[in-house]
Rosetta silent file (secondary structure, phi, psi, omega in degrees, C-alpha in Angstrom):
SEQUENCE: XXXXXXXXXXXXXXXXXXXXXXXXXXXXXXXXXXXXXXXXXXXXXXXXXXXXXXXXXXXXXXXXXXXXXXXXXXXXXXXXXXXXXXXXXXXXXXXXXXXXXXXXXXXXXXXXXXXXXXXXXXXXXXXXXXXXXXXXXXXXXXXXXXXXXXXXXXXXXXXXXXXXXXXXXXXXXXXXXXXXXXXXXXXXXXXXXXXXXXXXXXXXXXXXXXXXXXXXXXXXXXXXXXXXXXXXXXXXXXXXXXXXXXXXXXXXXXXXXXXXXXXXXXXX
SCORE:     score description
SCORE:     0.000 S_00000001
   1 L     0.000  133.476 -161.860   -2.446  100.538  219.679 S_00000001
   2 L   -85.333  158.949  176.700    0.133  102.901  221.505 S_00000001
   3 L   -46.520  134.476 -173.795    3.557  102.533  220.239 S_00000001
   4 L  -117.679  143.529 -159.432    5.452   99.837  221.571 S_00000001
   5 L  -117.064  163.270 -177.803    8.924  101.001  223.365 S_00000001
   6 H   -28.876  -48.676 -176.550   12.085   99.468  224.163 S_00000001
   7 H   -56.452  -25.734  179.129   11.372   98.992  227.955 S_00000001
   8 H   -64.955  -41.511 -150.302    8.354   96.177  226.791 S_00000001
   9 L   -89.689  173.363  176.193   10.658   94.009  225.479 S_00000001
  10 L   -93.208  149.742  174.821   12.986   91.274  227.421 S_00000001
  11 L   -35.184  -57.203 -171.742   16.622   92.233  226.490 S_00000001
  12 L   -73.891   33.230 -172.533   17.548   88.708  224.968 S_00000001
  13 L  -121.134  -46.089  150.746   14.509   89.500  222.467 S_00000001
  14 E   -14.390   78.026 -163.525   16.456   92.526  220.919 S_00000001
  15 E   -84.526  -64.852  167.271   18.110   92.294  217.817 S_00000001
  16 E   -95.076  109.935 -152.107   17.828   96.478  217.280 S_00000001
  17 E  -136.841  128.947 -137.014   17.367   98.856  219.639 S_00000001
  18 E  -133.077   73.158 -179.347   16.981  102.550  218.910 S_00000001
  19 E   -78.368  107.149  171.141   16.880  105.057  221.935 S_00000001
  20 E    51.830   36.482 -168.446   16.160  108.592  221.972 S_00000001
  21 E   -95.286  121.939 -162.788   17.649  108.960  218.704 S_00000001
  22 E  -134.804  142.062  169.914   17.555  112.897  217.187 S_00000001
  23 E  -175.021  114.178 -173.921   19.088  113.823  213.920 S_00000001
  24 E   -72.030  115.256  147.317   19.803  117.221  212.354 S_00000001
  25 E  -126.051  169.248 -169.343   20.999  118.696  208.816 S_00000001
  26 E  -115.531  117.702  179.285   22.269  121.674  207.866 S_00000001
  27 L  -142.442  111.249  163.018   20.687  122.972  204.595 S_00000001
  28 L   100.836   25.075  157.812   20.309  126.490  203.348 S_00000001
  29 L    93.213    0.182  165.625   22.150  128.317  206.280 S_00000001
  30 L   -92.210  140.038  140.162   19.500  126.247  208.521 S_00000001
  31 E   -68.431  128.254 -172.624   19.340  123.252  210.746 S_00000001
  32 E  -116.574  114.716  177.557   16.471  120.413  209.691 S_00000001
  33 E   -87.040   96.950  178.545   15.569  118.313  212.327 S_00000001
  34 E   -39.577  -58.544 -171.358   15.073  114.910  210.469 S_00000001
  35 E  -127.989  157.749  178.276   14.198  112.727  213.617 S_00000001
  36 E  -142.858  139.394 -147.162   13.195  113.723  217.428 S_00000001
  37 E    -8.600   91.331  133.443   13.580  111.215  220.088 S_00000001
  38 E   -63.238  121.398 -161.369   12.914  107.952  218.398 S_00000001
  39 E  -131.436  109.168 -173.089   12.424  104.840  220.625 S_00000001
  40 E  -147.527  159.614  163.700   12.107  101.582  219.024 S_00000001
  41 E  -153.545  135.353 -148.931   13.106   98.033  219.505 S_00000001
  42 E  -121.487  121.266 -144.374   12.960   95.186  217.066 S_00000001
  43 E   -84.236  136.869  172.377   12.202   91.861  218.038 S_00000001
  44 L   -41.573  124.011  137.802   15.266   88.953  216.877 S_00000001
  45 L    89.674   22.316  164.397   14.348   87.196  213.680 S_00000001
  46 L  -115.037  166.434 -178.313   10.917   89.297  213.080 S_00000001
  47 L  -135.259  154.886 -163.155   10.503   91.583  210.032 S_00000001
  48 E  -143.162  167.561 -149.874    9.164   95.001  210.453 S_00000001
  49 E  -154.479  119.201  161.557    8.245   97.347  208.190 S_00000001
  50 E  -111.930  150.026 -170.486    8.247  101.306  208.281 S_00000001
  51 E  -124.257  160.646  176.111    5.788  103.634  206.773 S_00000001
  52 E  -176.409  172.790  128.095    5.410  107.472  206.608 S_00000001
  53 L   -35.918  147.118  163.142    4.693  110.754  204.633 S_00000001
  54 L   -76.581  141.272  178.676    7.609  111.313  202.278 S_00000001
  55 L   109.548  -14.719 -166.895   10.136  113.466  204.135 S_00000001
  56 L  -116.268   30.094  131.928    9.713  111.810  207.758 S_00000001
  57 L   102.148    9.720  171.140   12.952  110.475  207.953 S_00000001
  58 H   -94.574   -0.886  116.570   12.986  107.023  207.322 S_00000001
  59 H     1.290  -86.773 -166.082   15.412  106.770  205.370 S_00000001
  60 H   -87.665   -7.257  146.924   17.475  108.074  207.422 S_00000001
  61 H   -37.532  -70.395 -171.284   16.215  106.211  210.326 S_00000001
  62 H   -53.801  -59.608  176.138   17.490  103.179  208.328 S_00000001
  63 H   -27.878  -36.172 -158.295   21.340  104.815  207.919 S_00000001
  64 H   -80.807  -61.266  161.338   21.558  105.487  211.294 S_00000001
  65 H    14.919  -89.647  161.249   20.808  101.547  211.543 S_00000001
  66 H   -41.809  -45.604  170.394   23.501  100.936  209.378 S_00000001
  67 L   122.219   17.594 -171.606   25.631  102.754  210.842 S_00000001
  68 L   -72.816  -25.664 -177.170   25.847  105.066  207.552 S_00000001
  69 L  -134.217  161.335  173.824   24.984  108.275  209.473 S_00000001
  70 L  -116.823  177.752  179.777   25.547  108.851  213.219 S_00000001
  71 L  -116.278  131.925 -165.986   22.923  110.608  215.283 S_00000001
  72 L   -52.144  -29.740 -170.504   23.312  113.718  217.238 S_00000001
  73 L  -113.108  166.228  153.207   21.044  112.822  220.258 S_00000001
  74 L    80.398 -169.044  161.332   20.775  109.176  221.189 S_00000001
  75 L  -124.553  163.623  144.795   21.667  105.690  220.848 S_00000001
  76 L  -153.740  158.170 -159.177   21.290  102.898  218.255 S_00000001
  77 E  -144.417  149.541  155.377   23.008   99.519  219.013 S_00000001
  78 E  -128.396  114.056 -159.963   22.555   96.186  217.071 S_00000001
  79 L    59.886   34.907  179.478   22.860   93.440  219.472 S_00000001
  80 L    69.666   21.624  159.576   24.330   95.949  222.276 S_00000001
  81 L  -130.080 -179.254  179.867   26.910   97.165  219.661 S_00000001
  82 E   -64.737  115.981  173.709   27.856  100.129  217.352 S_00000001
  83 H   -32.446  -43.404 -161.530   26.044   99.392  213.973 S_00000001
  84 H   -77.734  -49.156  155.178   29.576   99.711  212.370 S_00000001
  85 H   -20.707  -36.392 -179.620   31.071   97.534  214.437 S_00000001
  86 H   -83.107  -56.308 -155.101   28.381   95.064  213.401 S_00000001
  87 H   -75.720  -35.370  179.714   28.170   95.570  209.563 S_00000001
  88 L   -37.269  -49.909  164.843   32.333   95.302  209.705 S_00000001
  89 L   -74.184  -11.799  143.796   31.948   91.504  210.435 S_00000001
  90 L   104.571    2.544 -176.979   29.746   91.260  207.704 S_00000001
  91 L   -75.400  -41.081 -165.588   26.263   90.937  210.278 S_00000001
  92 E  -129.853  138.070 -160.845   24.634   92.881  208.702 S_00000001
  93 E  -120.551  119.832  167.898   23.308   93.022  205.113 S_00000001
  94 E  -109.729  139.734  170.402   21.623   96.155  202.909 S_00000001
  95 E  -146.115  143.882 -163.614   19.609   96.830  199.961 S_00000001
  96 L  -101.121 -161.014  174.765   18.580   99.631  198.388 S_00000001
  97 L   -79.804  -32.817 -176.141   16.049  100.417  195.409 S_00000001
  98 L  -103.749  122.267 -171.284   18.616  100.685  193.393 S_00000001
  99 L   -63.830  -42.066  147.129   20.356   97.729  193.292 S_00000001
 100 L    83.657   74.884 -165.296   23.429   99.426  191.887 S_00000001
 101 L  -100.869  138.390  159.472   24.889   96.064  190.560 S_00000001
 102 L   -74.045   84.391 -170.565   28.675   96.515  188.829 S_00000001
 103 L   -39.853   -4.608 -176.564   27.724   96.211  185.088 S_00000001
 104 L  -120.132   33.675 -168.603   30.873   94.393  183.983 S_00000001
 105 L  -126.186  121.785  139.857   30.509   91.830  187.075 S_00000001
 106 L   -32.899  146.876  141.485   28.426   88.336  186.498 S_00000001
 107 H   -29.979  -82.434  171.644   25.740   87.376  188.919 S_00000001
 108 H   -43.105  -64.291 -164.609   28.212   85.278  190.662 S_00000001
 109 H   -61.745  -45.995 -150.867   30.835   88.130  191.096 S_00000001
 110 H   -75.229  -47.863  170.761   27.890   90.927  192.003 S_00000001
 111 H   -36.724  -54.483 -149.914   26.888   88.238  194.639 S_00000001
 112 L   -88.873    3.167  174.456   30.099   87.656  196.121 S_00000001
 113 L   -72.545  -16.188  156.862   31.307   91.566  196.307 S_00000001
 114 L   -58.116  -48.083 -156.417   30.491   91.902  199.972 S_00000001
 115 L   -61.837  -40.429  146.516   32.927   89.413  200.944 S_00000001
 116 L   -42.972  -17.396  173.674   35.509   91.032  198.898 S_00000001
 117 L   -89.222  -48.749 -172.938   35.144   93.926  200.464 S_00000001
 118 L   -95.302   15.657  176.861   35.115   92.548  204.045 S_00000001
 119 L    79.307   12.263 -157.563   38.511   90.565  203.159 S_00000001
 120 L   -97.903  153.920 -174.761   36.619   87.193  203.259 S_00000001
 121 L   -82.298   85.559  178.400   38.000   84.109  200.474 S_00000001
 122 L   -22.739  -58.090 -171.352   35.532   83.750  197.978 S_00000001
 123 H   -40.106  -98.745  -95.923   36.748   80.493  197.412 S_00000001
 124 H   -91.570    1.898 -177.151   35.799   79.176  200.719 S_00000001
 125 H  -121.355    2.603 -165.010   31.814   80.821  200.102 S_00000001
 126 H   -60.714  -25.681 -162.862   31.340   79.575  196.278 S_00000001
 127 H   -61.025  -28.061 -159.094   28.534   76.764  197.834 S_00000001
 128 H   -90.901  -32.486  166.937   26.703   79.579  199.705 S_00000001
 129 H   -69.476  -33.195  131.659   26.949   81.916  196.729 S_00000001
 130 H     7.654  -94.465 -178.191   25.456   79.012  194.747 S_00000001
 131 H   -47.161  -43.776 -173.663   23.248   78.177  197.216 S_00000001
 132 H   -91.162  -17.786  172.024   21.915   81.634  197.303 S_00000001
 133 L   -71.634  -25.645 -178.025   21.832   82.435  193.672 S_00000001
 134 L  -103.273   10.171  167.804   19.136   79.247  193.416 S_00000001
 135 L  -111.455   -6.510  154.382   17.337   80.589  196.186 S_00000001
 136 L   -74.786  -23.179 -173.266   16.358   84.293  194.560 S_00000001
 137 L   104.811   76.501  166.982   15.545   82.165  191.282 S_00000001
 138 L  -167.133   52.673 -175.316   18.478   82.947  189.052 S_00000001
 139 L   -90.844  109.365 -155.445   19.553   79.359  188.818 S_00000001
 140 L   103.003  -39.610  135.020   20.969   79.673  185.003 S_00000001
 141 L   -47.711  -11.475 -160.401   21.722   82.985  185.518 S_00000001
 142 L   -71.720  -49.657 -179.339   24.763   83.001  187.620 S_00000001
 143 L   -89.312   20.383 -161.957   27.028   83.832  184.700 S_00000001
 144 L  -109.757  151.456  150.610   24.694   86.508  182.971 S_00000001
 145 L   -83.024 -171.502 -172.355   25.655   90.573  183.804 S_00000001
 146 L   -76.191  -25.843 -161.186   22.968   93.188  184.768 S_00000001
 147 L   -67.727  -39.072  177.382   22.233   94.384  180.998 S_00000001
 148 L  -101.816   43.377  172.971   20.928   90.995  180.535 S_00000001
 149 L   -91.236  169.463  141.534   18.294   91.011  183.562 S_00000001
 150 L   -99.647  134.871  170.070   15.192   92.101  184.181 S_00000001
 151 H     3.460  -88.142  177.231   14.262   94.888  186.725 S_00000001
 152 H   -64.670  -13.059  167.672   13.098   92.379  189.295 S_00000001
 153 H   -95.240   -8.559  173.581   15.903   90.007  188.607 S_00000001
 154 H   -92.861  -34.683  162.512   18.444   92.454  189.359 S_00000001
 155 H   -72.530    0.251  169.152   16.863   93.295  192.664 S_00000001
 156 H  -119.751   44.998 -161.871   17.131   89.504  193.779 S_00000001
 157 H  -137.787  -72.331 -175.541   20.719   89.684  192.502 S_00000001
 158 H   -70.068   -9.137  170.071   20.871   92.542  194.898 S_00000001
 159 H   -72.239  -44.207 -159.796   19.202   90.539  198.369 S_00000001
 160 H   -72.442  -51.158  149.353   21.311   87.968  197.546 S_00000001
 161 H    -7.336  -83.445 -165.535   24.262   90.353  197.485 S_00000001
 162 H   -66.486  -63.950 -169.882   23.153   91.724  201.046 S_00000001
 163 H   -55.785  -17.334 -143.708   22.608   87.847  202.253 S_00000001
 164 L   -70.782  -72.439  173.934   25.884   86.526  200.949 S_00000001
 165 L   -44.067  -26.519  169.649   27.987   87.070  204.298 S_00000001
 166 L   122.664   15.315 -169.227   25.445   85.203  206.747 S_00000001
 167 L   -28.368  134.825  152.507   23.699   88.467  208.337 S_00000001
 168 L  -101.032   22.663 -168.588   21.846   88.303  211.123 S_00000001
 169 E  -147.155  115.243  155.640   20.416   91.946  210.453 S_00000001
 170 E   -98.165  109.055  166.243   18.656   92.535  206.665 S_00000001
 171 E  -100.154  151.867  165.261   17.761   96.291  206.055 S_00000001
 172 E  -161.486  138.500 -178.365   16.168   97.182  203.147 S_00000001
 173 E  -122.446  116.085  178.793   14.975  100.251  201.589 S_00000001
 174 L    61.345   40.263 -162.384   12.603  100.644  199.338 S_00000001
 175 L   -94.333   25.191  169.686   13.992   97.850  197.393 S_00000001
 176 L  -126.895    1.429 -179.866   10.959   97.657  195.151 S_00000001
 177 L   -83.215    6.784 -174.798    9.802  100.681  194.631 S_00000001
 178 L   -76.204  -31.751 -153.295   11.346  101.210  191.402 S_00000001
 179 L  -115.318  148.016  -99.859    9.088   98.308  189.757 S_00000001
 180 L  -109.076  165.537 -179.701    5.514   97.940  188.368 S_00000001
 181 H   -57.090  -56.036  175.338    2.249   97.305  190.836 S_00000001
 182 H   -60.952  -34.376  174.439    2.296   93.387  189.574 S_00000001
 183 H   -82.020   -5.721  177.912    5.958   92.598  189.546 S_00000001
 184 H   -77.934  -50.036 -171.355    6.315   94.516  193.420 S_00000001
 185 H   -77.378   -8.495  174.587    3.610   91.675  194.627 S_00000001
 186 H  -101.811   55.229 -167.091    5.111   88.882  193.031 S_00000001
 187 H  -135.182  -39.025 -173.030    8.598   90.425  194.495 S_00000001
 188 H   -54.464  -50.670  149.091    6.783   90.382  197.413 S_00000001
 189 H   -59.453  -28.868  170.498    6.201   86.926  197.680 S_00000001
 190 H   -69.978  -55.471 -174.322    9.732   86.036  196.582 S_00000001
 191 H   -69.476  -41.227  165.132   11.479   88.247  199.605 S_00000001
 192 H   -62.690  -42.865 -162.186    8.902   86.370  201.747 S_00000001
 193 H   -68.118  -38.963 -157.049    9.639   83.279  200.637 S_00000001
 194 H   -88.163  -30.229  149.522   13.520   83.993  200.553 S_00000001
 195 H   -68.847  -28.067  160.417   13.663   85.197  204.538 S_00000001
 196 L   -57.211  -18.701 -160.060   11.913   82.175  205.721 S_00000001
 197 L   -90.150  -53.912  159.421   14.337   80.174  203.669 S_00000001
 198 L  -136.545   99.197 -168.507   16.990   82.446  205.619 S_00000001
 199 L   -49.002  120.640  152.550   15.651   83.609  208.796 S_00000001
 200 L  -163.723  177.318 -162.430   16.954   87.321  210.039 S_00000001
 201 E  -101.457  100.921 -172.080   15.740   89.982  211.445 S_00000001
 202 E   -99.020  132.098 -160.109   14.533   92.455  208.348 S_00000001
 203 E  -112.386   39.509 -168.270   13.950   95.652  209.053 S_00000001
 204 E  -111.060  169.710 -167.041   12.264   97.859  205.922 S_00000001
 205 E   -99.598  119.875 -170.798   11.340  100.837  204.760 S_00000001
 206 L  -139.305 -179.193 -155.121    8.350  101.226  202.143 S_00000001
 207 L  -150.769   -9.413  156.426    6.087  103.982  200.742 S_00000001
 208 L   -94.547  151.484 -161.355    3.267  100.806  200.047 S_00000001
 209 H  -104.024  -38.698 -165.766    0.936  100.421  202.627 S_00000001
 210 H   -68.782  -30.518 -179.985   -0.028   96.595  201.185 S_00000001
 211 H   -69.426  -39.337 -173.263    3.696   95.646  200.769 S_00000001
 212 H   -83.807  -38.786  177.464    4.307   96.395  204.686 S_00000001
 213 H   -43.033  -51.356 -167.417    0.932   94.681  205.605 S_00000001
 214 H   -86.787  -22.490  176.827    1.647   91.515  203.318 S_00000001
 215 H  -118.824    5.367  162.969    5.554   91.094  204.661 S_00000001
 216 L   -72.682  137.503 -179.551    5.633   92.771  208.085 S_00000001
 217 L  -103.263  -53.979  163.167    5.038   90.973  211.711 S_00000001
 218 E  -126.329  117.114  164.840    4.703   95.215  212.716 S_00000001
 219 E   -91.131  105.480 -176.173    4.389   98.317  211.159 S_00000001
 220 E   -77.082  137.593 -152.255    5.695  101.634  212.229 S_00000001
 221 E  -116.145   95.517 -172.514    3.887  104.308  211.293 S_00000001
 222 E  -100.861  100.063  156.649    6.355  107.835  211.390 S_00000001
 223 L   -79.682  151.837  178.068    5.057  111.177  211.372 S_00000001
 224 L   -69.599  169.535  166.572    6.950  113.909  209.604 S_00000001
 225 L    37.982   75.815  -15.351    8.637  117.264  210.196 S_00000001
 226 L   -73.704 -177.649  163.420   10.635  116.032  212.728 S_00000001
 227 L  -114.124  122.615 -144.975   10.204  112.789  212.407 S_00000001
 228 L  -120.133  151.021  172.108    8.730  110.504  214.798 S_00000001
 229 E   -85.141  125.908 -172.851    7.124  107.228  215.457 S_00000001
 230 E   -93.415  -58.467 -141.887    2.986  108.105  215.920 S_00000001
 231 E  -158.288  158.950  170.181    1.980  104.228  216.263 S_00000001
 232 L  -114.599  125.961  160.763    2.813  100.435  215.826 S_00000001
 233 L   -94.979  114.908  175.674    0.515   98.000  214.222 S_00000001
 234 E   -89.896  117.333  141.129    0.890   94.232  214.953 S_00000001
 235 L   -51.669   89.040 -155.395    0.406   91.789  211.950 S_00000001
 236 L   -87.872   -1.742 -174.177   -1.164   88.583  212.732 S_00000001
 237 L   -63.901  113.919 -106.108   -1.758   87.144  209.853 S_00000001
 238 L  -124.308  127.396  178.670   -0.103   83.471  209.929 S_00000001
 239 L   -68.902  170.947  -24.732    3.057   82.757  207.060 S_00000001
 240 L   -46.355 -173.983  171.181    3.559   81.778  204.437 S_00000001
 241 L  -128.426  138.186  133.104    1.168   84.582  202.921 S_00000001
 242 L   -43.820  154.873  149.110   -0.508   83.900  199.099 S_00000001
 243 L   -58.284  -30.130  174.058   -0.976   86.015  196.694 S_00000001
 244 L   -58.366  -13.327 -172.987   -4.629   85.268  198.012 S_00000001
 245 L   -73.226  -51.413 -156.686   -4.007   87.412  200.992 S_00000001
 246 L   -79.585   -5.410  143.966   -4.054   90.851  199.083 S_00000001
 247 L   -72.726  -36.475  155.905   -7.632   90.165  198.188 S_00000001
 248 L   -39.234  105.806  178.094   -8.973   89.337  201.616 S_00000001
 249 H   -30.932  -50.767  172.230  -11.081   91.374  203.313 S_00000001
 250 H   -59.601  -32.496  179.863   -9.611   91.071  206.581 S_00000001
 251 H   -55.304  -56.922  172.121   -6.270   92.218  204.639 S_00000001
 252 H   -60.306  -17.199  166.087   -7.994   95.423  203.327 S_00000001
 253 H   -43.360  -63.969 -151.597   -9.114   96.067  207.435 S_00000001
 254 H   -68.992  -66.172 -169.975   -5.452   96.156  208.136 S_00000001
 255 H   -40.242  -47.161  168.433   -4.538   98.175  205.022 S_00000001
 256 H   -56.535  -38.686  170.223   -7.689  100.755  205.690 S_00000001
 257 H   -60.351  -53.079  165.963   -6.280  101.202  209.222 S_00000001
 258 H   -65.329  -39.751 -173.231   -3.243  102.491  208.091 S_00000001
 259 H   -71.813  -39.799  158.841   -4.103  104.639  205.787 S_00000001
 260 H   -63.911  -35.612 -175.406   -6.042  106.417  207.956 S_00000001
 261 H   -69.212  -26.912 -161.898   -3.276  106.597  210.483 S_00000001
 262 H   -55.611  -31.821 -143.920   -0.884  107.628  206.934 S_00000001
 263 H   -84.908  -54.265  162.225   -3.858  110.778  206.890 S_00000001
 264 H   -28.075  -73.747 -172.544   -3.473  111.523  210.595 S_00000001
 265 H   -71.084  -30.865  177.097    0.743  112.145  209.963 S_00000001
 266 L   -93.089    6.017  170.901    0.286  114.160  206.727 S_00000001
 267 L   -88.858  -47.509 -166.724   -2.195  116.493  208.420 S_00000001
 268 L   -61.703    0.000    0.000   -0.284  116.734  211.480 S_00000001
């Protein structure tokens, strides 16, 4: 399936939109061109999923997103604005593998540190910071620091963290790759469970081909050196998704299909 580019979609459909986007570092008395013309657009309120070789920029795809890096060539707009412009108002919420929680902060406080940040009144958010602490599962927890977590409870510490302002944009990178093959798929199912519960349009980056399969509506598929979008894969497979899913043949189709394309981009 060819790639699918900005120009397909209708306008109002367009939560992210990613034009001809090129970006360069300078390492070793050299210029490295991370990305060359990337053209993508992300549907409102679908989650997408990028894949690659290590090295082929998606990462830093995802910054430019944020608005964490700018890009030398291009555009990238979220909802026809400046990423920064967006994340400033608190739209948009990231998390990274490492959740990088403030060890002398509670649950409740680690939660509620965007808002603090963006000038917002706790007080006037405790229901939603609540609300969102019993919707990662950490109901009991709310008053615990990170020393007394687990792995995987500190990464739904950190989603909620990134949900806490109301986002209509969730990036997330790699925010599982830190954690064991069985606790990533039951992680898996939690972060599914916990964007249906509050729809936005999530946007991540993974180095598992089953994790983008089982929580992705499409996956892009980025070759390296620069780095580029080769191909989009649509996921049809109808929510929620089981744990029964990652045993399914038809699952292992989708999963074989990539992996072949993954073979394609590390040859190329």
């Amino acid at each position: 399936m060819a790639t699918e580019q900005l120009s397909a979609l209708p306008v109002k459909e367009v939560e992210l939109s990613v034009e001809s986007v090129s970006k360069r570092f300078h390492a070793r008395g050299k210029f490295i061109e991370a990305l060359s013309s990337v053209t993508l657009g992300v549907r409102s309120g679908s989650f997408v999923a990028i894949i690659g070789p290590s090295g082929c920029g998606k990462s830093t795809l995802l910054r430019l997103i944020a608005g964490l890096e700018e890009p030398d060539d291009g555009v990238v707009r979220v909802r026809n604005e400046r990423p920064q412009t967006f994340r400033a108002r608190g739209q948009l919420g990231i998390a990274f593998q490492d959740p990088a929680l403030l060890p002398w902060r509670s649950v409740r406080r680690n939660v509620a540190l965007p808002l603090e940040v963006l000038g917002m009144p706790v007080r006037d958010h405790r229901q939603r910071i609540e609300s969102l602490i019993e919707l990662v599962g950490l109901s009991g927890y709310a008053d615990a620091v990170p020393s007394q977590l687990s792995g995987g409870m500190r990464q739904r510490v950190a989603i909620a963290r990134a949900l806490v302002t109301n986002p209509s944009v969730l990036l997330l990178d790699e925010p599982f790759g830190a954690l064991d093959q069985i606790l990533r798929r039951s992680m898996n199912q939690e972060l599914q469970r916990i964007w249906m519960a509050s729809p936005t349009t999530a946007l991540m980056v993974t180095h598992s081909i089953d994790e983008a399969v089982f929580l992705a509506d499409q996956v892009i598929v980025m070759d390296a050196a620069p780095g580029r979008i080769r191909d989009t894969i649509t996921v049809s497979f109808p929510r929620p998704r089981s744990s029964a899913l990652f045993a399914a043949p038809e699952f292992h189709l989708v999963c074989d299909r990539l992996a072949a394309k993954l073979e394609v981009c590390g040859a190329s």
